[in-house]
C-alpha positions in Angstrom: 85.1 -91.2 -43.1 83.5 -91.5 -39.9 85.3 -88.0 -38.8 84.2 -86.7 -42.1 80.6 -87.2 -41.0 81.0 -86.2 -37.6 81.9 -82.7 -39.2 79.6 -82.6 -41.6 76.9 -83.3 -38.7 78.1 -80.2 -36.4 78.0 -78.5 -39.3 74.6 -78.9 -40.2 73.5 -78.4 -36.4 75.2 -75.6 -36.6 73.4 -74.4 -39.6 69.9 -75.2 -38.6 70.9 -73.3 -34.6 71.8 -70.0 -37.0 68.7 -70.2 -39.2 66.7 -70.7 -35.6 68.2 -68.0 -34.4 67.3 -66.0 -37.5 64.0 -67.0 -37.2 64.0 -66.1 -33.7 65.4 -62.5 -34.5 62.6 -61.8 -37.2 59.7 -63.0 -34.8 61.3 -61.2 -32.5 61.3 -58.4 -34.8 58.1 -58.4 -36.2 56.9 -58.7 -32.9 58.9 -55.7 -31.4 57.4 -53.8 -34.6 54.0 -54.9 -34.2 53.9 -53.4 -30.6 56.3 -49.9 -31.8 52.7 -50.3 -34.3 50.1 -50.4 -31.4 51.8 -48.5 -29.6 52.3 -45.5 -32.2 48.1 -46.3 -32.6 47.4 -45.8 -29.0 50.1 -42.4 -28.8 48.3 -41.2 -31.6 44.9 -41.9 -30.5 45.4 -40.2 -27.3 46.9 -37.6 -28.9 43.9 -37.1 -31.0 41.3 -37.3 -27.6 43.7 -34.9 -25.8 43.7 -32.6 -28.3 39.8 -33.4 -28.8 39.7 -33.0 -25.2 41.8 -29.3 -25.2 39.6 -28.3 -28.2 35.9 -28.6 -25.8 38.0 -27.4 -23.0 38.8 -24.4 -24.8 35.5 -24.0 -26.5 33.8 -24.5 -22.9 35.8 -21.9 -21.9 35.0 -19.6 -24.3 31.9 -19.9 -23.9 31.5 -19.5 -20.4 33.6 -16.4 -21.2 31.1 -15.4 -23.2 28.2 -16.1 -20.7 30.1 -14.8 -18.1 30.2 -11.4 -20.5 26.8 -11.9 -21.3 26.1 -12.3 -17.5 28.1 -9.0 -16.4 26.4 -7.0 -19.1 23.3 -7.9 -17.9 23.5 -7.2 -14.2 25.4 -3.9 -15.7 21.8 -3.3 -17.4 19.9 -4.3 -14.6 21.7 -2.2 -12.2 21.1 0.4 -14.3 17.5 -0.5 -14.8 17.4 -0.5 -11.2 19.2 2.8 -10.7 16.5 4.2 -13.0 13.9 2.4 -11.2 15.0 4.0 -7.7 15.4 7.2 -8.9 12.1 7.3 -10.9 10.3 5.6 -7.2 12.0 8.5 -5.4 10.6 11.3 -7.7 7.2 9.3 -7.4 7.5 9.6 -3.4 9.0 13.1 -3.2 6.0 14.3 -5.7 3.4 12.6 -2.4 5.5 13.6 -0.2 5.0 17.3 -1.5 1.5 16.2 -2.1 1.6 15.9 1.2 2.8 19.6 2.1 -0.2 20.7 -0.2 -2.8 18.3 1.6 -1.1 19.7 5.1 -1.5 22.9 3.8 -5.4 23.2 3.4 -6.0 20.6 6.6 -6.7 23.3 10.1 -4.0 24.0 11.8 -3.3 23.6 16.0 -3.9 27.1 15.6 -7.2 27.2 14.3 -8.2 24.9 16.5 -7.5 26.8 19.5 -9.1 29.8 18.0 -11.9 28.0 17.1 -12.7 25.4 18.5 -10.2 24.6 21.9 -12.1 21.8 23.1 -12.0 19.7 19.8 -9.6 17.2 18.7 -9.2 15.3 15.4 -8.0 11.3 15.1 -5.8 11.7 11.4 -4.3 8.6 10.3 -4.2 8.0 6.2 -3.4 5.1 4.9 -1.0 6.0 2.8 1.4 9.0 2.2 -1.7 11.1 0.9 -5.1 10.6 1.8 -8.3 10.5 0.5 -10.0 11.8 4.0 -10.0 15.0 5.3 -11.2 17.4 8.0 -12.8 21.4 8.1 -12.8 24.3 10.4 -13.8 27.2 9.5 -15.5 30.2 11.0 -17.4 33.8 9.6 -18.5 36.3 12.6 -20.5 33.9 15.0 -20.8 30.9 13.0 -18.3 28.2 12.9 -18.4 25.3 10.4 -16.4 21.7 10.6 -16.5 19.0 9.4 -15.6 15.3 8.4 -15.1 13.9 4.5 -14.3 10.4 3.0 -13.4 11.2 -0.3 -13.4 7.9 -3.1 -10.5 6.2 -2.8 -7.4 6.9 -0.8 -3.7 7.9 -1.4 -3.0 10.1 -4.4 -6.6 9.5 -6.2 -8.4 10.1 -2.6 -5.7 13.3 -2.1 -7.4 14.4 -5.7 -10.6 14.6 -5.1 -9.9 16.0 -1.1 -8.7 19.5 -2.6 -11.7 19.5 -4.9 -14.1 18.5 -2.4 -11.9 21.6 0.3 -12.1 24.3 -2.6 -16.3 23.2 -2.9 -16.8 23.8 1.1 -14.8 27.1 1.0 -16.8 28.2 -2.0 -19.9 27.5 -0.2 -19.1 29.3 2.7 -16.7 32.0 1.8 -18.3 32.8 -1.5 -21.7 31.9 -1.5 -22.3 33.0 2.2 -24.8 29.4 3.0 -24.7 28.6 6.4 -27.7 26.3 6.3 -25.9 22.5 5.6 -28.0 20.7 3.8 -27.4 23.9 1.4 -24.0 23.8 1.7 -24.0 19.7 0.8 -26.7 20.6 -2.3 -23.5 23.6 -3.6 -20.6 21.1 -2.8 -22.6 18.4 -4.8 -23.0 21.1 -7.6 -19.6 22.1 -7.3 -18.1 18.3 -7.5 -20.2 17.3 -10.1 -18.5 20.7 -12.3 -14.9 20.0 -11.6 -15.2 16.0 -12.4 -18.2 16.4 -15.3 -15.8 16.2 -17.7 -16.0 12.7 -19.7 -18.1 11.6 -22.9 -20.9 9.9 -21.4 -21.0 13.8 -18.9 -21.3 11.4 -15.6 -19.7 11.8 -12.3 -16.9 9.1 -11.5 -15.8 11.2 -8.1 -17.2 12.2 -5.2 -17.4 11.2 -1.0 -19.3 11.6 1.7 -19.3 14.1 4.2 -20.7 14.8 7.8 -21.1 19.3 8.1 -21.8 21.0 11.1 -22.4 24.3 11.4 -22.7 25.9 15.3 -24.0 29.4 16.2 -21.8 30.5 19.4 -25.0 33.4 19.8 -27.3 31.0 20.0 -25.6 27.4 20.7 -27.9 26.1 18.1 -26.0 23.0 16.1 -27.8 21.7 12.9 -26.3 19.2 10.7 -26.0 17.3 7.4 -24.7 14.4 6.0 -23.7 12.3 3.1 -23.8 8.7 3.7 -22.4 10.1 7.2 -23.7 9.9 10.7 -23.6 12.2 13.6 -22.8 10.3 17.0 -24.3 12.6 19.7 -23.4 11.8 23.5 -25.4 13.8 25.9 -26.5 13.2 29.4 -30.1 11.0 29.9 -32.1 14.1 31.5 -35.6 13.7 29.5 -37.7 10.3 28.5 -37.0 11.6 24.9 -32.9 11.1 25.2 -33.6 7.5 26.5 -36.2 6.8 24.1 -33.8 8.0 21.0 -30.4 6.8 22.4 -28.6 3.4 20.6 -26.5 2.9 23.7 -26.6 4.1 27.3 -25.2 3.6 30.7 -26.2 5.6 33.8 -24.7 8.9 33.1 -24.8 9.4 29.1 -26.8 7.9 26.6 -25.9 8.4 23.1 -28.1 8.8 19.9 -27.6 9.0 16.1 -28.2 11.3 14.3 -28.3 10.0 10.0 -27.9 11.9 7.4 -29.4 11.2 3.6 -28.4 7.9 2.2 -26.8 9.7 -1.0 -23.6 11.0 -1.7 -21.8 14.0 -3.4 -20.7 12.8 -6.5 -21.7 10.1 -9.1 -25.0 8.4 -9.7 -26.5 9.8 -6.6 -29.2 11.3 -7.8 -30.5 15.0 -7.2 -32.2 15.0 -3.9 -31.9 17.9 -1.7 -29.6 17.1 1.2 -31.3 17.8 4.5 -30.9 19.5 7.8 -31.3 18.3 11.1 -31.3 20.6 14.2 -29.6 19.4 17.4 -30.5 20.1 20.4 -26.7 20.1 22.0 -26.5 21.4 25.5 -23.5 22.4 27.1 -20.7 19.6 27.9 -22.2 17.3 25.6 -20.0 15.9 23.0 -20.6 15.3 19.1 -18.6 13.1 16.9 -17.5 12.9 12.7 -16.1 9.9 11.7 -15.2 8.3 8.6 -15.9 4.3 8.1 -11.6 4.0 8.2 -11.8 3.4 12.0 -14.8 0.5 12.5 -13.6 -1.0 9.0 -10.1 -1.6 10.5 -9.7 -5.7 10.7 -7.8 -7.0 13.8 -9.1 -8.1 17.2 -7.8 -11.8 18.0 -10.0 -13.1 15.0 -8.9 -10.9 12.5 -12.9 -9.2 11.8 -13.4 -5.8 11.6 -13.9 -3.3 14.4 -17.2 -2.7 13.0 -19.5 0.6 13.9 -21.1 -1.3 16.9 -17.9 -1.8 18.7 -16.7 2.4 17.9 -20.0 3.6 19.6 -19.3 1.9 22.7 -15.8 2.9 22.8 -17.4 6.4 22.1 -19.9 6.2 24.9 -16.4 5.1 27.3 -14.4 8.1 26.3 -17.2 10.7 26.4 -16.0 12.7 29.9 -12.7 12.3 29.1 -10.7 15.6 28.1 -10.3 15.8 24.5 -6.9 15.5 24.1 -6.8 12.5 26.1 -9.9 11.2 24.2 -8.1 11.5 21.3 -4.8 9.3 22.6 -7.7 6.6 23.4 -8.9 6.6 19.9 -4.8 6.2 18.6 -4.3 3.7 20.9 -7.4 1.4 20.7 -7.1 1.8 16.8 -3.2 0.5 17.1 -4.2 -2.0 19.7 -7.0 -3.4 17.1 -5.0 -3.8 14.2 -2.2 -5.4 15.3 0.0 -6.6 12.9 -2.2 -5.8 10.2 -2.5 -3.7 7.0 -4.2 -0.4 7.5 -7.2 -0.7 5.0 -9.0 2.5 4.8 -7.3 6.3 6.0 -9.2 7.4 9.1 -10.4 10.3 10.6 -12.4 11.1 13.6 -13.2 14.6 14.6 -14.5 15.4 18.1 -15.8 18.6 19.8 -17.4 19.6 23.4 -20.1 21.7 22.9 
């Protein structure tokens, strides 16, 4: 019996070690399914972010392919633009630049200088391309005419009115035959005021201002006229009247002014008679045109103009100078002046020995 129960008892251990082990297997299992579970979430979740990933990889891409398209296109159209731009800035300049020829064209030549007037120089130095000042020579049998014109404006507006304002001082010489210039300023005023009258309200937007001179070589009489434009007259001090009249003076020279009317040819200027002044030149002494280009120039160490003060002194240096060297003075004191600076005006200076 004892044996019997002895069995029995193995048996039953036996039993409850195989339903343990059971149990064991199906926690075992459920536990090795529960992680296959999470571990099936977390493949497919990253799955899902990867390919969430890939999809704003591939639309980033994109569309930086299609800025990048966008981009290309666009510098393809603003090279082009700029091509177009270039070419259209190139016919602009050549057009000036064959202003310029034109302008060149009409200006005296070295030629007529030296059949004219030998012992005369001119100081020309535009602004721009173009200019809106100019210079004359001219004779007709004994009488020879020159002169010095700021014309409104410079480059290609300034260049406008010069040929206008040329054609009106060749008209009054060549066609109308005056060689008193005060005359000659009233038929260039006439002759402006035609060629630009041509607006609504019939007034005068143009116009400049202009020193003439006009020489007899029978009787080396000089008489003058200007338009908002002075004569600068160096001569030696020989009478009480030179000294008394002179601006500046050292113990050789002195040198006086000589102003012309305080209107000029072209808009609101009213209809005064322009006036003429005799000169009394003798031989050697030297006369000067100038437009306000050259004492408006800033520079200096302070960066303030040149001012008209500051040119008659220079003048009053480079008086016994020969011409041609007077004029290299001019160049270089002008250069000297303005520095690195802008030009701000065109210039011109025109000399002559009497």
């Amino acid at each position: 019996m004892e044996k019997d129960a002895e069995i029995n008892k193995l048996k039953l251990e036996q039993n409850e070690l195989q339903l343990r082990q059971k149990q064991l297997q199906l926690y075992g299992s459920i536990i090795i399914a529960i992680l296959l579970f999470l571990l099936s979430l977390w493949i497919f979740n990253f799955y899902r972010q990867k390919k969430k990933a890939n999809e704003l990889l591939s639309k980033q891409k994109t569309e930086i392919l299609e800025k990048n398209e966008k981009l290309e296109l666009a510098n393809i159209e603003i090279n082009n633009q700029k091509t177009v731009i270039e070419q259209k800035n190139k016919d602009i300049v050549d057009s000036i630049n064959y202003a310029k020829r034109l302008q060149t064209a009409i200006l005296p030549s070295d030629d007529d200088f030296k059949n004219i007037l030998p012992d005369a120089f001119v100081f020309y130095n535009p602004k721009d391309i173009v200019s809106g000042d100019f210079y004359f020579l001219d004779r007709v049998d004994d009488t020879i005419f020159f002169a010095v014109a700021d014309c409104t404006g410079h480059g290609v507006p300034g260049a406008f009115v010069s040929f206008v304002g040329h054609e009106a001082i060749s008209h009054s010489i060549n066609d109308l035959k005056l060689t008193d210039p005060g005359k000659n300023l009233d038929s260039i005023r006439k002759k402006v005021e035609e060629t630009f009258d041509k607006n609504e309200k019939g007034e005068v937007k143009d116009g400049m201002d202009i020193s003439l001179g006009v020489f007899n070589t029978n009787t080396k009489t000089l008489h003058f006229s200007g338009a908002h434009h002075t004569l600068y007259w160096v001569t030696s001090r020989t009478t009480k009247t030179i000294l008394e009249k002179a601006v500046l003076s050292n113990e050789q020279v002195a040198l006086l002014e000589v102003r012309g009317n305080r209107h000029a040819v072209g808009a609101g200027q009213g209809k005064e008679h322009f006036t003429t002044v005799k000169v009394n030149v003798k031989k050697g002494d030297m006369i000067y045109f100038s437009s306000d280009g050259y004492s408006d120039q800033f520079g200096g160490p302070d960066g303030k103009k040149f001012k008209t003060s500051q040119f008659k002194k220079l003048l009053l240096e480079l008086y016994d100078k020969p011409v041609a060297s007077q004029k290299e003075l001019l160049a270089k004191a002008h250069n000297n002046w303005k520095g690195a600076l802008e030009q701000v005006d065109d210039v011109c200076v025109f000399g002559v020995r009497i």
